[in-house]
MIZAVO-362989 format. One line per 2 residues: their letters; for each residue y negated, z, x of C-alpha. Coordinates in nm, 3 decimals. Each point is the difference from the previous one (the first is absolute). Layout:
# residues N
a) Y,Z,X ~ ...;
***
This chain:
# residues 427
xx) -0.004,1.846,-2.774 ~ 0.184,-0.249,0.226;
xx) -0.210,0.025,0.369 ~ 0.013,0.240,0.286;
xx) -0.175,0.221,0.272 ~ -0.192,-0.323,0.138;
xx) -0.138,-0.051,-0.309 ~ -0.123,0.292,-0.015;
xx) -0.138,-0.008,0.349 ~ -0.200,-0.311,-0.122;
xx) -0.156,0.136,-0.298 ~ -0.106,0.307,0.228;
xx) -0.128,-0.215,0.318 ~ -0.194,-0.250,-0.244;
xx) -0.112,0.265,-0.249 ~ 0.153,-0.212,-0.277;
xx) -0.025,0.285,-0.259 ~ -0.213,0.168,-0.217;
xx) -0.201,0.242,0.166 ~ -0.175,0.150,-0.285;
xx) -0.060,0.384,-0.011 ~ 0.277,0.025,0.274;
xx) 0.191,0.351,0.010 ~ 0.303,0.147,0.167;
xx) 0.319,0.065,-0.263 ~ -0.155,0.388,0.023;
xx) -0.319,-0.160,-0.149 ~ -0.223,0.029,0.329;
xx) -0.290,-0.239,0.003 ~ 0.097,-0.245,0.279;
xx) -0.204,-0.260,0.203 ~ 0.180,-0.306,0.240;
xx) -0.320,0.005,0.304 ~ 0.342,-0.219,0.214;
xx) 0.302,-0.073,-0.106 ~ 0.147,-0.001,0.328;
xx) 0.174,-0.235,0.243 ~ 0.343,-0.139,-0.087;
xx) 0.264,0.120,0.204 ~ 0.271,-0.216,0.118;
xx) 0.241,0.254,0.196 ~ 0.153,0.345,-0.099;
xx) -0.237,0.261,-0.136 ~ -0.267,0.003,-0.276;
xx) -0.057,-0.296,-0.241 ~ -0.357,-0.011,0.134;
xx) -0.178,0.167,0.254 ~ -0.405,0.097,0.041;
xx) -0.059,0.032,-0.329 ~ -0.354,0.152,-0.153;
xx) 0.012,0.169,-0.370 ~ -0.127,0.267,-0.131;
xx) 0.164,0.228,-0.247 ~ -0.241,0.234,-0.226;
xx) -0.261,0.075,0.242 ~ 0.225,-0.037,0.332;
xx) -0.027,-0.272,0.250 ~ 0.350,-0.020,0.083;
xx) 0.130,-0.285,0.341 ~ 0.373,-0.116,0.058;
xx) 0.258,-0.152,-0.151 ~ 0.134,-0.126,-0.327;
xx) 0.326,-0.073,-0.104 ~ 0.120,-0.239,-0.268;
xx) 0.327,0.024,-0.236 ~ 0.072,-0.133,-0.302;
xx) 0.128,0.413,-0.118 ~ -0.117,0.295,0.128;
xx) 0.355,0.059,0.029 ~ 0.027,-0.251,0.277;
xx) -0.151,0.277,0.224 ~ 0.268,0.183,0.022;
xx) 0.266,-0.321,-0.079 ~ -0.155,-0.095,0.355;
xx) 0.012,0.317,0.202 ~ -0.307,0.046,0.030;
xx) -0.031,0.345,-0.053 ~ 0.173,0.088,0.308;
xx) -0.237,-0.267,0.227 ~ -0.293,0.170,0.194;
xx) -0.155,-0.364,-0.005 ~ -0.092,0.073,-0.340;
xx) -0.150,0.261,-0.041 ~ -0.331,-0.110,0.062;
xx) 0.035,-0.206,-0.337 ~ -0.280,0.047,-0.199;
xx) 0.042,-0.189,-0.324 ~ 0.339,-0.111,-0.136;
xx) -0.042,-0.345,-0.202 ~ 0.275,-0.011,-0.255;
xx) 0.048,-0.242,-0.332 ~ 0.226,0.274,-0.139;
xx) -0.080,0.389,0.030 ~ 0.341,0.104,-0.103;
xx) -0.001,0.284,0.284 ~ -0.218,0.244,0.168;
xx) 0.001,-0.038,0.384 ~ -0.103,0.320,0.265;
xx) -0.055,-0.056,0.353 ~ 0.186,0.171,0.302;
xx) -0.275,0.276,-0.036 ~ 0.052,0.110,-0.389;
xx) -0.313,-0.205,-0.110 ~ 0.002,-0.270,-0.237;
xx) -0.019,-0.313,0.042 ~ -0.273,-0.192,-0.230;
xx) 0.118,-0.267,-0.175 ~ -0.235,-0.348,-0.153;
xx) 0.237,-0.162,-0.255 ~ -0.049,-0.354,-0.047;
xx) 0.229,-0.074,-0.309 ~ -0.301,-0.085,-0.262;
xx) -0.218,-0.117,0.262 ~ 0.148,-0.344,0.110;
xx) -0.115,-0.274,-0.223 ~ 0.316,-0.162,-0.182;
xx) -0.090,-0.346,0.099 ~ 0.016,0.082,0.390;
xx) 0.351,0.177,-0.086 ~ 0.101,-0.329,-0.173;
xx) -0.114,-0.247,0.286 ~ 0.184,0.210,0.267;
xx) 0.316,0.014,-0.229 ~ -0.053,-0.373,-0.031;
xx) 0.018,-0.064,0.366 ~ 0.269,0.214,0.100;
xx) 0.222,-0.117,-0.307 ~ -0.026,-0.371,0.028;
xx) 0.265,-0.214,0.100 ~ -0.207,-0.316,0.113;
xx) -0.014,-0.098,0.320 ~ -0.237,0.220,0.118;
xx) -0.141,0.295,-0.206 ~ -0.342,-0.165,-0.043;
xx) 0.084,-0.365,-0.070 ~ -0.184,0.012,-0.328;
xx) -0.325,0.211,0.122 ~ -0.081,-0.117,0.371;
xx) -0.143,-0.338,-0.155 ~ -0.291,0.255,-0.127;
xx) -0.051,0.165,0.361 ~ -0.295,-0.151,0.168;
xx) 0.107,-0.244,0.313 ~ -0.231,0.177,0.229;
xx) 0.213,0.349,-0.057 ~ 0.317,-0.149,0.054;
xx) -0.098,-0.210,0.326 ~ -0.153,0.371,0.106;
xx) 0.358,0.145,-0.076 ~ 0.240,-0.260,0.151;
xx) -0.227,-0.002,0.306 ~ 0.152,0.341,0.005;
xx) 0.377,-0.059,-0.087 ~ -0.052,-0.308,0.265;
xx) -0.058,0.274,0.299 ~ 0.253,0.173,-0.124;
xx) 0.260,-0.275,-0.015 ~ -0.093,-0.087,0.354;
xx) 0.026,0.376,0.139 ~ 0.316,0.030,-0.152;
xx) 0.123,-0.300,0.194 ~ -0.170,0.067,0.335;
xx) 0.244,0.292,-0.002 ~ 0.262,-0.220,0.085;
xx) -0.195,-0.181,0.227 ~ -0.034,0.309,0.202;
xx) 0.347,0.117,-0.032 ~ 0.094,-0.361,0.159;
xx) -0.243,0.003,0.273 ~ 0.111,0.330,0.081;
xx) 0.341,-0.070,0.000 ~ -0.100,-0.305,0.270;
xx) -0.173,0.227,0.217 ~ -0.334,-0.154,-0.157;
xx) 0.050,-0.344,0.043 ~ -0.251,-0.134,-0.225;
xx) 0.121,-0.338,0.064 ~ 0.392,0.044,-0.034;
xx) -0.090,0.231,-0.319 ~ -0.195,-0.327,-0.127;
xx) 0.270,-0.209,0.042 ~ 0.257,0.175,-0.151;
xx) -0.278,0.043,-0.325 ~ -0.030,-0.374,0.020;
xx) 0.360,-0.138,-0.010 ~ 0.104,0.225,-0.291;
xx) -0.343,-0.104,-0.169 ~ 0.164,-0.416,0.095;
xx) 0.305,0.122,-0.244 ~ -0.214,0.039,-0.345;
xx) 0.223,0.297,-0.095 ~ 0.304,-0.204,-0.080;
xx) 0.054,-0.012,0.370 ~ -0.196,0.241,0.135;
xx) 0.264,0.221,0.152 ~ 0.189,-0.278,0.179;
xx) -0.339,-0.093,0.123 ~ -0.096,0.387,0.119;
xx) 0.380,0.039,0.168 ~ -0.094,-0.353,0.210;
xx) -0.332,0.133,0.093 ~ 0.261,0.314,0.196;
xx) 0.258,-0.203,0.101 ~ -0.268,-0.258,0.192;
xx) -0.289,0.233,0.112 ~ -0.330,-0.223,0.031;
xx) -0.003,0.082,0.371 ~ 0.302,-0.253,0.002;
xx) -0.128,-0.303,-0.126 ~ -0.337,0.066,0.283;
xx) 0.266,-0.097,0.212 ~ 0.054,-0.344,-0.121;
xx) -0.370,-0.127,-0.122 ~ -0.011,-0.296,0.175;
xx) 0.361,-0.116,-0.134 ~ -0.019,-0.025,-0.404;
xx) 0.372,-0.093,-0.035 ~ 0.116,0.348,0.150;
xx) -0.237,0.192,-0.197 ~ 0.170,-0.212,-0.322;
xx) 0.323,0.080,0.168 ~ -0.052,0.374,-0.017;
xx) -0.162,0.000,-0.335 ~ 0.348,-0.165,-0.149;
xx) 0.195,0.109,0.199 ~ -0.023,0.396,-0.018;
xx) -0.055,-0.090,-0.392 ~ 0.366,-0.094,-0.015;
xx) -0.041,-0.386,-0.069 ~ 0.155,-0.116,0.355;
xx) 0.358,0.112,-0.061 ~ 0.116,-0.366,-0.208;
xx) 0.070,-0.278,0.171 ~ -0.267,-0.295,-0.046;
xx) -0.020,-0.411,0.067 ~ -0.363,-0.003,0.035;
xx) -0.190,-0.011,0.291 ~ -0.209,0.207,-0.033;
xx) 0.237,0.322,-0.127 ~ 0.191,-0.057,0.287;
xx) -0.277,0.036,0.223 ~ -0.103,0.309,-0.175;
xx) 0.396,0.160,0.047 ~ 0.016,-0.131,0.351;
xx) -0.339,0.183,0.061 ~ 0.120,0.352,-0.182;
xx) 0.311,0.031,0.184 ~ -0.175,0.049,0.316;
xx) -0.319,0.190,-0.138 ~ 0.272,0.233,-0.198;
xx) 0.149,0.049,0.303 ~ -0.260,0.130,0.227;
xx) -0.130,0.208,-0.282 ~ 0.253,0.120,-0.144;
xx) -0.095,-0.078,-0.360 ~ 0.234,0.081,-0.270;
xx) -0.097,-0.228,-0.266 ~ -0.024,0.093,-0.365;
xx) 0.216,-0.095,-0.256 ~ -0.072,-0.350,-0.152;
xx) 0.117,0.173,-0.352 ~ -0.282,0.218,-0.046;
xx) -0.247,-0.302,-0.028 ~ -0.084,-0.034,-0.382;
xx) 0.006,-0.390,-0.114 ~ 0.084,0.066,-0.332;
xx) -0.286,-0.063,-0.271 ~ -0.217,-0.081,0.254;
xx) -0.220,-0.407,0.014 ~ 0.129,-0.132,0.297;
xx) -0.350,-0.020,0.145 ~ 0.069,0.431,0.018;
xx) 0.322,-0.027,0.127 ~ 0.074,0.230,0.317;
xx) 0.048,-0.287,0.244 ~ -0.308,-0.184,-0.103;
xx) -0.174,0.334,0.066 ~ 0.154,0.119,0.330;
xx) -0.143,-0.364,0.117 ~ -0.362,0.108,-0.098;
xx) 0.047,0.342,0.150 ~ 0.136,-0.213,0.352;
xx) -0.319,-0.224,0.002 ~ -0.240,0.305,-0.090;
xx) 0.161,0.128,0.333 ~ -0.030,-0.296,0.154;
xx) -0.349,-0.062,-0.075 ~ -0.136,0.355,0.049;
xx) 0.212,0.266,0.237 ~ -0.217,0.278,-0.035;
xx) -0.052,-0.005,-0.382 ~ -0.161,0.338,-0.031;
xx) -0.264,-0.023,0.258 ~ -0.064,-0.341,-0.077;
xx) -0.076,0.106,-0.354 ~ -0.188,0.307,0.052;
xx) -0.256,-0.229,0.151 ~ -0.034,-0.262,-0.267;
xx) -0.312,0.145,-0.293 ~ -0.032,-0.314,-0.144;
xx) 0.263,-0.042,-0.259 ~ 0.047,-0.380,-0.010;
xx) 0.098,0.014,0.366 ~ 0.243,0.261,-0.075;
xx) 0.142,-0.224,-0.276 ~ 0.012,-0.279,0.277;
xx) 0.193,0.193,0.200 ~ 0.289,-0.045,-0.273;
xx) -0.055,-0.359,-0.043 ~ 0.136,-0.276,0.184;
xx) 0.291,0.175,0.176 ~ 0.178,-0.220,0.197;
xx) 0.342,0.033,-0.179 ~ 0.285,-0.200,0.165;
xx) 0.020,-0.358,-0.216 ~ 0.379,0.055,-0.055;
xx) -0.143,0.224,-0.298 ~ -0.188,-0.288,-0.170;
xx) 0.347,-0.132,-0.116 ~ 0.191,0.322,0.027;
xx) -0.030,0.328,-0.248 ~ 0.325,0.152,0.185;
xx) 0.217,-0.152,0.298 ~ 0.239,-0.262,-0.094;
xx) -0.187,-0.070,-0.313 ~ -0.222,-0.273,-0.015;
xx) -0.287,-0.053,-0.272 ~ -0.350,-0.196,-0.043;
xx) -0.355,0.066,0.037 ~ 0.030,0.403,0.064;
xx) -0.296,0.165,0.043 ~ 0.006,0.157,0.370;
xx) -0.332,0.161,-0.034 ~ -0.089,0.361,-0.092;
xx) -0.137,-0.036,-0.370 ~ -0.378,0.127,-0.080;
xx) 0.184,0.288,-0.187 ~ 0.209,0.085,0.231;
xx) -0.259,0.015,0.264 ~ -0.219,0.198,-0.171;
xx) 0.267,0.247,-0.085 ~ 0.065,0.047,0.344;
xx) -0.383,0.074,0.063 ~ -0.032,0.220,-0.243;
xx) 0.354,0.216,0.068 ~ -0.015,-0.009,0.357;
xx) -0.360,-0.098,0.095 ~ -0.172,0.184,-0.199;
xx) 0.174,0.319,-0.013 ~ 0.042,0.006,0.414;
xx) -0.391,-0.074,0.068 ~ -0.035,0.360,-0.275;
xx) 0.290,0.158,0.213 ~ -0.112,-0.046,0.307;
xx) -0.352,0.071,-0.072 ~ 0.080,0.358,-0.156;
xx) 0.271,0.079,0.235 ~ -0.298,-0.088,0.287;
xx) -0.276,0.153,-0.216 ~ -0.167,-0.383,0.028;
xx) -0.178,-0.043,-0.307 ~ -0.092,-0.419,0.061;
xx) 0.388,-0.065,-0.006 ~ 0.013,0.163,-0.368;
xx) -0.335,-0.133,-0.101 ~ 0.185,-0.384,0.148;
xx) 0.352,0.153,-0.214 ~ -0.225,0.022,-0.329;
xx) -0.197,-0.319,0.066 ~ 0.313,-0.153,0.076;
xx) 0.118,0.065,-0.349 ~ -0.306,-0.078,-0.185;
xx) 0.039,-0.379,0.137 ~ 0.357,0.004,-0.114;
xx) 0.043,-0.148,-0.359 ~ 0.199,0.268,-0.265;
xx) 0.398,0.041,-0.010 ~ 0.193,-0.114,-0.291;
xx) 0.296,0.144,-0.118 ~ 0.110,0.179,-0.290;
xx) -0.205,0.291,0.019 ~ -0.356,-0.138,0.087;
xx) 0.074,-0.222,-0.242 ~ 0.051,0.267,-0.294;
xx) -0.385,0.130,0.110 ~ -0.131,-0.322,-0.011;
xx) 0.109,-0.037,-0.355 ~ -0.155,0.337,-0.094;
xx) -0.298,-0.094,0.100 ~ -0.055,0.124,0.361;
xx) -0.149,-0.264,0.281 ~ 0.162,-0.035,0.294;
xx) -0.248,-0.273,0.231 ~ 0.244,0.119,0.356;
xx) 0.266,0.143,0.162 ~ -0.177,0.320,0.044;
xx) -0.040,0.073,-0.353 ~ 0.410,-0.170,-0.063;
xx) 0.083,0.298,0.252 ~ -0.175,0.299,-0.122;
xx) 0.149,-0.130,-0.372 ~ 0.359,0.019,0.163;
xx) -0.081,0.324,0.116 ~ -0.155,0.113,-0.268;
xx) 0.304,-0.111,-0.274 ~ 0.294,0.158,0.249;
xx) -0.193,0.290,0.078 ~ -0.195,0.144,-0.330;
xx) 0.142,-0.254,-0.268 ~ 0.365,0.021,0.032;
xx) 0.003,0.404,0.083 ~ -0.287,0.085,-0.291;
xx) -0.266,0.111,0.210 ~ -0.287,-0.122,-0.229;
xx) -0.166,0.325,0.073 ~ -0.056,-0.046,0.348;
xx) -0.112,-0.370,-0.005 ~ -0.341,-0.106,-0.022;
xx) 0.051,-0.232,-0.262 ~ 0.225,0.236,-0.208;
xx) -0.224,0.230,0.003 ~ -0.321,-0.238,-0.153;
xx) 0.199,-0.089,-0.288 ~ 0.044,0.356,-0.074;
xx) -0.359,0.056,0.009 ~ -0.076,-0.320,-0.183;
x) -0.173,0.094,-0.348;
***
């Protein structure tokens, strides 16, 4: 048979077998009253379980191996932690297992007591090599169970990433607002340039640019500057205000700027390229200093997608995509896409961060509403659900599917996701 322990575990936590005239291998009538709890960490397979074997009520633990050999393949017979085992669930009964104490250890075999056709969808699962395991059965899976379970995988996902929120805020002394910023120019790059865009955020702290709110071209001057793009030598106007401006700010700062090399133009529509983007990141700055406070406040989320429109971007860029190249009719604005990215990678996930991390329940509640109001990602692997059948109406469901395929799909984990485990249990 081609599946392992956590199969196993699944058929015993479900009771997906035949419990007919049950009896231990030593033919002792036996009666489930609790399986038991699953346990995740070392010890016992299960824990507080209730059966009764012949006429005794016995309480504890049960362990689960595919042989009764595994006992002893495991070490368990020199682990105190086990010997409060009271039933050993095997398929196989190739061995007979004693405790510490001398006693044996009874023993339910499940070999002729799991129904073929569960065998067969699990081996169907775990052998396909589809996208995802259940590409071909989630269509059947009612929409109501999967929205339960990808509300799930979505708090996951967003745990997972408040972890580095909180090593970051830590690592700034909590600075929410630094720790924000830093968040939201790496979120500016779209993961082609998101590390230039992260090392900018340390090589110009925020603090910096508070210095300089009421002068836009020295905030512009920084932004290029410390990104590398100053170092040429220009004709225009208006880079040779921006140079004149950076000397002096690099100066009294002591900026070392980054290397213009490790900007990514290749592949990219100019309305993405780098230098189009560092002059929406210098008008967000412009417009708003204090981005995280000032978003915190905003609940309704058409203001906060406001906040991302109309930046005042310098007008060089409406006939510029990089210095010293001239072109028509660019696009200067932040697109709806692009904005709503940002909301959803850096809003979203900051108003859920700081709200656990403060134990402030609104700013989560705002996090998830947040998401609800934001239309569904598409990319490759959304799109592969889609096709199979699953409905997607917002970005809430798009990221507890992206959690859910890099997380259970692509490491086999059908057994311990929600939807997995319906199909198994679907007639």
């Amino acid at each position: 048979m081609n599946f392992s322990e956590d199969f196993l575990h699944y058929v015993w936590q479900f009771c997906s077998f035949d419990h007919h005239k049950l009896k231990t291998a030593d033919g002792e009538e036996l009666k489930i009253l609790h399986q038991g709890f699953l346990n995740k960490n070392a010890g016992p397979d299960f824990s507080n379980a209730k059966i009764i074997i012949g006429e005794t009520l016995w309480a504890g633990n049960v362990e689960i191996h595919i042989k009764s050999s595994d006992w002893l393949n495991h070490n368990h017979q020199v682990d105190k932690s086990y010997d409060n085992v009271i039933l050993h669930v095997v398929f196989e009964n190739d061995i007979e297992i004693k405790r510490i104490d001398g006693s044996v250890l009874p023993v339910l075999v499940l070999k002729d007591r799991i129904a073929r056709d569960l065998i067969e969808k699990y081996e169907t699962l775990f052998l396909t090599l589809t996208d995802f395991p259940c590409i071909a059965q989630i269509g059947t899976v009612d929409q109501i169970h999967i929205d339960s379970f990808l509300s799930r995988t979505l708090i996951e996902r967003f745990e997972q990433k408040t972890e580095l929120v909180i090593a970051t805020l830590n690592e700034l002394n909590g600075n929410w607002d630094e720790t924000f910023y830093r968040f939201m120019a790496r979120n500016f790059g779209f993961k082609v340039n998101a590390l230039p865009f992260e090392l900018l955020a340390k090589t110009v702290p925020q603090q910096i640019y508070g210095k300089h709110k009421n002068n836009p071209l020295q905030i512009e001057a920084l932004v290029f500057g410390s990104a590398g793009f100053l170092n040429d030598q220009f004709e225009d106007d208006y880079p040779l205000s921006l140079k004149k401006e950076f000397q002096f700010l690099q100066k009294k700062y002591a900026i070392k700027p980054l290397e213009v090399s490790i900007w990514k133009f290749m592949r990219m529509r100019p309305q993405n390229f780098p230098t189009i983007r560092l002059a929406q990141f210098a008008a967000l700055i412009i417009k708003e200093n204090h981005l995280f406070s000032k978003m915190m406040e905003i609940s309704n989320v058409a203001e906060l997608q406001l906040l991302l429109n109309d930046l005042p971007v310098h007008h060089y860029w409406k006939t510029h995509y990089h210095f010293k190249k001239p072109a028509d009719g660019v696009g200067i604005q932040i697109g709806k896409t692009s904005a709503n990215n940002i909301l959803l990678n850096t809003v979203a996930l900051f108003l859920f961060a700081y709200g656990k991390h403060t134990g402030t329940h609104l700013y989560i509640s705002r996090s998830v509403k947040l998401l609800e109001n934001l239309p569904a990602e598409q990319n490759a692997i959304t799109d592969k659900f889609t096709s199979a059948g699953v409905v997607m109406d917002n970005a809430f469901a798009s990221q507890g599917i992206l959690q859910l395929k890099k997380h259970y799909c692509d490491q086999k984990k059908c057994l311990f996701c929600g939807i997995g485990i319906k199909i198994l249990k679907q007639a």
